[in-house]
N, C-alpha and C positions, 0 to 999 in steps of 0.2 A: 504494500500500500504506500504508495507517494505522499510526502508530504502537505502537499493540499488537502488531499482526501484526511488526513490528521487534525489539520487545522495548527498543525505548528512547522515552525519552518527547521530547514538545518541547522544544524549549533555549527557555525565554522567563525572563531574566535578572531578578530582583527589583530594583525603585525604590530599596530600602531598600541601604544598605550591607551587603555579608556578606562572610566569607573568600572569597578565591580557591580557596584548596584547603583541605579539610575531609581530617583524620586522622581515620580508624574504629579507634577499638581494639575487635576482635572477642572478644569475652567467648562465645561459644557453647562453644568445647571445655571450657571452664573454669563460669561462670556456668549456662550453657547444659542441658549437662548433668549437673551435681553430684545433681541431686535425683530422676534416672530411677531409680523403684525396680528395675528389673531391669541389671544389669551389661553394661553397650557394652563388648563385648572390643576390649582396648587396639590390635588389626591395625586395627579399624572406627576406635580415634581417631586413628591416625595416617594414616591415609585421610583422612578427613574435613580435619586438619590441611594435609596438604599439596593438597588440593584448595581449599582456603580459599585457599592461596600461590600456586596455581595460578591463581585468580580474579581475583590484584593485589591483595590484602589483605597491609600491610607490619608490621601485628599481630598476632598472634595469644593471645592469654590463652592456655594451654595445660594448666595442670595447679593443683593446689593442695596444698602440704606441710602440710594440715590433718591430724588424727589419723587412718585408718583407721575408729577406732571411730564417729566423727562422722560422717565422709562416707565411705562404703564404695566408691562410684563413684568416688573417686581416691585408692584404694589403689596404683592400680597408677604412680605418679606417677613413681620413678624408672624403671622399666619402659618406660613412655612416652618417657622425655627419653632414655634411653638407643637407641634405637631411631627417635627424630625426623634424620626429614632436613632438618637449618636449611639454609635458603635464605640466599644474599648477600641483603642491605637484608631480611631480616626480621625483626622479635622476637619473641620466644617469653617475655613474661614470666610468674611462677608465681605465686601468694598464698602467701604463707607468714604464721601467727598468730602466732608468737612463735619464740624463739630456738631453740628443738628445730626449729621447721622452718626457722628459715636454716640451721642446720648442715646438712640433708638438700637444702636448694637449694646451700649452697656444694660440696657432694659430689656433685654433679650436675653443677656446672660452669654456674650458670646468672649471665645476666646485668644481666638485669633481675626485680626481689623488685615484689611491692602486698602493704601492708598493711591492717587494715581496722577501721576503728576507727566509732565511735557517735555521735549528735551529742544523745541523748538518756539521760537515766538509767536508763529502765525497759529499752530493749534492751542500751544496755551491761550489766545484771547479767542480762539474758536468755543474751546471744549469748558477750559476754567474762568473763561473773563479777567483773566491776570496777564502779566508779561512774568518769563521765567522766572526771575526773580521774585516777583510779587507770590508767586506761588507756594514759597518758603515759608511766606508768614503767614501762611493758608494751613498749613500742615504743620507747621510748629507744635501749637496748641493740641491740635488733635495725634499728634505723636508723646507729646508729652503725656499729656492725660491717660491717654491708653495704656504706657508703659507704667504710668505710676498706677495702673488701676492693675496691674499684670497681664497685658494682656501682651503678644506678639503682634507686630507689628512688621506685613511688608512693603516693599515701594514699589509701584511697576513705573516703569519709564517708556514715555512710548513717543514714537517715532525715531526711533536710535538711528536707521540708516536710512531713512528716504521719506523726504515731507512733501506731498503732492503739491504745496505751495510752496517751496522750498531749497525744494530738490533737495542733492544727496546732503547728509547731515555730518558737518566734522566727529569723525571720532573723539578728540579730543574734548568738544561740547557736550556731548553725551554724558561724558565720565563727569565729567564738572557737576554734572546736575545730578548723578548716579552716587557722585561721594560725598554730596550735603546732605540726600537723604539718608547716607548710612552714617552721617553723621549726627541727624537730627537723633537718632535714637531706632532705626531701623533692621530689623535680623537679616532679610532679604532683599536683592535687588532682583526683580525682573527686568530683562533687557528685552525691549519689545521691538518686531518688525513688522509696525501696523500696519502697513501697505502692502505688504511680502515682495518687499525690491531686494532685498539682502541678498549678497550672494557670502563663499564660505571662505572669502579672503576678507571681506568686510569683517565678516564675524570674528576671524583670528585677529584682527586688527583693534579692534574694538576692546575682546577682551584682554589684550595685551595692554589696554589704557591701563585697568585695574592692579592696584599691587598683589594680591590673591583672588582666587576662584571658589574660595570657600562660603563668600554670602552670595553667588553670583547663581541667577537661571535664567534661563533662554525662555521667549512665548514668540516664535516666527507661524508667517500666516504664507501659504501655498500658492497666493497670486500667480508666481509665475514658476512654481511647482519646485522650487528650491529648499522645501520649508526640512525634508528630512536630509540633504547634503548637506544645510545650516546645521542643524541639531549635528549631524554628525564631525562637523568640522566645531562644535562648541565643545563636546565629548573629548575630541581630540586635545582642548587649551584643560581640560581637565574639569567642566562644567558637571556637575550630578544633579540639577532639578531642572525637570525639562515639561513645560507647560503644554497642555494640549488639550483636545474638547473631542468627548465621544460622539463615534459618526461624522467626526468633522464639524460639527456644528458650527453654526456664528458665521456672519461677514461680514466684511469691509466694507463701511459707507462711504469710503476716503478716495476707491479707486474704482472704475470700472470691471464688472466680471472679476472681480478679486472674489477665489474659492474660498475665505474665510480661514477657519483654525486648521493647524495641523490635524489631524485625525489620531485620537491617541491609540486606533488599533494596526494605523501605519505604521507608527512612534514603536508600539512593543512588538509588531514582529519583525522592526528592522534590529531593537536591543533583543529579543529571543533570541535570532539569528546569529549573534554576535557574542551571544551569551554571557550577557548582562544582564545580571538579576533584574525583576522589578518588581515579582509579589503578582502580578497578573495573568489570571486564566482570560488567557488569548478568547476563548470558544465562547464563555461568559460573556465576557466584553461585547461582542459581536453580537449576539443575540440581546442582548439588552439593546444596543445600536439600531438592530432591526424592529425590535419593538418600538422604541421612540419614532423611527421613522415615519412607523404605522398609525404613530397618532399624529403626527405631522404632516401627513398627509404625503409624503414625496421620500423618494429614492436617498438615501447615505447618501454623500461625496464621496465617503472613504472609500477607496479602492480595493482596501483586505476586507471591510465589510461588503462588497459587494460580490470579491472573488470564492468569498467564504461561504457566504448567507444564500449562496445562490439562485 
């Protein structure tokens, strides 16, 4: 029986040095689905969640204390937490934009906050209404208070290599805004390629800004289908948390026909194949994938879900 027929791939281990084990933070409840214009009733996301935890994903993004008025698909955000069944060993962190929604995460009871800040000007007064800068004394406060409340705290950073208003983004500018938030008080940096322009010299370049690779992860989007050469050239700088969204979920409002998130069942059968731990039942993964689909109304992007699920 051939390895498709399995549903898992060959173990042939890379020449190149890479983690032993690769952390997925699963951004699909969260990322995933923020931009479906029709409303996933909140029974479907807590489904979907604990079938995620079901699969061995020790991640899960889950919600976002963004406005209502903004995102209407995570209105129901206390709703959701109130109603999630946490698992021992798993996290459930939330985005929150500023200190109206930590107050709404710390009433929740939640334990880990991401915040989400810009590495370019024209989207920070897009997305935050600030200039770079100004942005800092946006998350200050809600970094502080988080950290003295216990909670973890990460940073995503987004548009690292390419700002459709912009163009390509200095490395150098990136890490600038990459190392105040790990200064303000933050465990993780997400390095984001919101457009999926990146290719995997960008990315070794990029990461080469940072003095270590230890708070550092990747969240690249498949625009122009580079998203696992990316991941696997950030592997390569020595990266272990690698963001992605089941099924492929989510897209790019920033670029034309941008396919959206990495596919986390891309992500683990190119680290199975390579034999990098991740905790994840490939078969699992996918059928939950295929189920989502079903209430979505439309076909995965992911290409292992599709090759699998047949």
């Amino acid at each position: 029986m051939g390895t498709r027929e399995l549903g898992l791939p060959e173990k042939v281990p890379s020449v190149y040095s890479l983690p032993e084990r690769v952390t997925i933070w699963e951004v699909g409840p969260r990322d995933g689905l923020q931009n479906e214009k029709s409303i996933v009733p909140v029974e479907v996301k807590l489904e979907f969640l604990a079938r995620l935890a079901d699969s061995g994903l020790t991640t899960l993004e889950a919600t976002s204390f963004v406005s209502p008025k903004w995102v209407p698909q995570l209105a129901d955000a206390e709703q959701l937490l109130a109603g999630l069944d946490q698992r021992e060993g798993v996290r459930y962190p939330v985005l929150v934009p500023n200190e109206r929604g930590l107050d709404r995460a710390l009433e929740a009871g939640v334990s880990h906050i991401a915040i989400f800040a810009s590495a370019t000007e024209t989207f920070a007064k897009k997305n935050l209404n600030s200039t770079v800068d100004e942005q800092f004394a946006m998350f200050e406060p809600v970094v502080t208070r988080a950290r003295a409340a216990g909670l973890d705290v990460r940073g995503y950073v987004s548009m690292c290599f390419g700002d459709p208003w912009e163009g390509a983004v200095p490395a150098a500018q990136v890490a600038g805004v990459g190392k105040r938030l790990l200064d303000l008080g933050c465990s993780q940096l997400s390095l984001g390629d919101t457009i999926g322009v990146a290719t995997a010299g960008q990315v070794e370049t990029l990461i080469g800004e940072f003095a270590g690779v230890d708070a550092l992860a990747v969240h690249f989007h498949d625009t122009y289908g580079q998203a696992l050469a990316n991941t696997l050239a950030a592997l390569r700088c020595g990266v272990s948390t690698v963001d992605s969204s089941a099924g492929g979920l989510g897209g790019c409002p920033y670029a034309e026909s941008a396919t959206g998130n990495l596919a986390t069942e891309d992500l683990v059968w190119m680290l199975d194949g390579l034999g990098v731990e991740t905790g994840v039942d490939l078969d699992a993964l996918v059928a939950t994938s295929k189920w989502m689909a079903g209430k979505l109304g439309r076909p995965s992007p992911s290409r292992v879900v599709n090759a699998l699920a047949g």
